[in-house]
Phi, psi and omega in degrees: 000142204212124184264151183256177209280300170306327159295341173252023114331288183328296185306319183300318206296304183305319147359247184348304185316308224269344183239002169269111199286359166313330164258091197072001167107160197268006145328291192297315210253355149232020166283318168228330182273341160271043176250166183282319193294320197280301184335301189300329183279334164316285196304334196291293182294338186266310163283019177044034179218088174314275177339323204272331197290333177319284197295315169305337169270320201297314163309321152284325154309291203305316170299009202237009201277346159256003209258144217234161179217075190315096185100346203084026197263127188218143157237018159192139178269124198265322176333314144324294171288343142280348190241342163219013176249331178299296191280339170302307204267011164264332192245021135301322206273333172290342186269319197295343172080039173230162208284162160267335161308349190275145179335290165338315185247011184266307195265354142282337152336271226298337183285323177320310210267319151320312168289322238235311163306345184252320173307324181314312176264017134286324158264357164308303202275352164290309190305317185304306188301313208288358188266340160344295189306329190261355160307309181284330189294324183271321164353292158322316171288316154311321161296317166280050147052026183259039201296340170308315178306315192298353151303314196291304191300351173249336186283282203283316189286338179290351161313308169328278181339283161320311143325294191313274190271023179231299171299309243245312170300339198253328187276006175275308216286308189297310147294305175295352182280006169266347164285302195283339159345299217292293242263314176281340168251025156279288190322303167245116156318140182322286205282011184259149176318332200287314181277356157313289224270330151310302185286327191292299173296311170322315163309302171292346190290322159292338176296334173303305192270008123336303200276318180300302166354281196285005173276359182226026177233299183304128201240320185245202200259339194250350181264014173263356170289319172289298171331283151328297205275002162306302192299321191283318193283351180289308170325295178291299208254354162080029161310131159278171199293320197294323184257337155320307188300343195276286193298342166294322182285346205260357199240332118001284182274313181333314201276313162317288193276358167283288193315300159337303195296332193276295173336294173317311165327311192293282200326336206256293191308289149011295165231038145318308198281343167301313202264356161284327191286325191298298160318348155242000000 
């Protein structure tokens, strides 16, 4: 599989998009359009193999699925990990010649989006440093009251920036990654310990973001009931992620409008009692 110059154009392009709070607010771009999930179909529709980009994200979504970026503080750029970790670990899983549905090629995904995802955050904080620079340019402009300008400084010059550490790292890494592909899979053979142990760790890596995920929703001991039983209706009855999502949401709303009622409740008695202290 060989990405072509316009296809890693393309990639670079969404990139940019995708860290640019500019586009549409950092809802559209780096909230959805920079996710591993939204990523993969991207990358999918651009290298012309949906599926496999589908599946290579969504394996990549699950390590990347708590993770939050507190202060501006990233310990991985997912932004990376869709635009250059994706189409790098599709066109690893074609030359090693393996399915993404398979154990095998889901937890090669995940290492490609790891490695690739640490790197990420060199150029987040490069993108960081250079916006300094148009910071300080508004700064000026604001003591000279030229308040008209500060469209070119927020709009247009963080473009530079982006360009710099978003376009440029991803369509060379994206064009040059069937080389290096090539080189890793001289270098390491399916079957020597060094890709033992790349699958082996690749495996455990959603189980990380799974555990962060539930260290920041689970408050007892009774929410681990709903959770578990996803798994048990996966288990028994051989439910896909699409009909899981149906019953995790209907259990949601369930849980949503128990909580309303118990609130209205607080809320009705609260001033029952106001208005008995007020009468005596």
């Amino acid at each position: 599989m060989e990405i072509s110059w316009l296809q890693a154009i393309l990639l670079g392009l969404f990139a940019s998009l995708s860290s640019m709070p500019g586009m549409g607010g950092s809802s559209i771009g780096n909230y959805t359009l920079g996710r591993p999930l939204i990523g993969g179909l991207v990358c999918g529709l651009v290298l012309g193999d949906m599926t496999t980009g589908i599946l290579v994200g969504c394996a990549m979504q699950t390590v990347y699925i708590a993770l939050v970026t507190p202060g501006g503080t990233v310990s991985a750029d997912v932004r990376a990990v869709s635009y250059i970790g994706i189409p790098l670990a599709m066109v690893a899983l074609k030359s090693y010649g393996l399915d993404a549905t398979t154990e095998q090629g889901a937890a090669l995904a995940t290492s490609f989006g790891a490695m690739v995802g640490t790197l990420g955050t060199v150029l987040f904080y490069g993108t960081a440093t250079i916006n300094l620079v148009w910071q300080h340019m508004g700064w000026k402009v604001v003591e000279k009251r030229d308040y008209h300008k500060l469209y070119l400084v927020n709009m247009g010059l963080p473009w530079i920036s982006h360009l710099i550490c978003s376009f440029i790292p991803t369509v060379i890494m994206c064009k040059l990654g069937e080389n290096v592909v090539n080189v890793i899979k001289t270098t390491l053979p399916m079957d020597g310990l060094a890709m033992k142990t790349l699958f082996t760790v690749g495996s455990l890596l959603p189980c990380v973001g799974i555990a962060i995920l539930l260290k920041q929703i689970v408050k007892s001991v009774a929410d681990f009931v709903p959770f578990f039983f996803g798994f048990v209706l996966a288990a028994s009855i051989g439910i896909n992620l699409v009909s899981a999502t149906v019953v995790a949401g209907l259990f949601a709303v369930i849980n949503y409008r128990i909580k309303m009622v118990a609130a209205k409740r607080v809320e009705a008695g609260g001033s029952d009692y106001e208005e008995e202290e007020e009468e005596i």
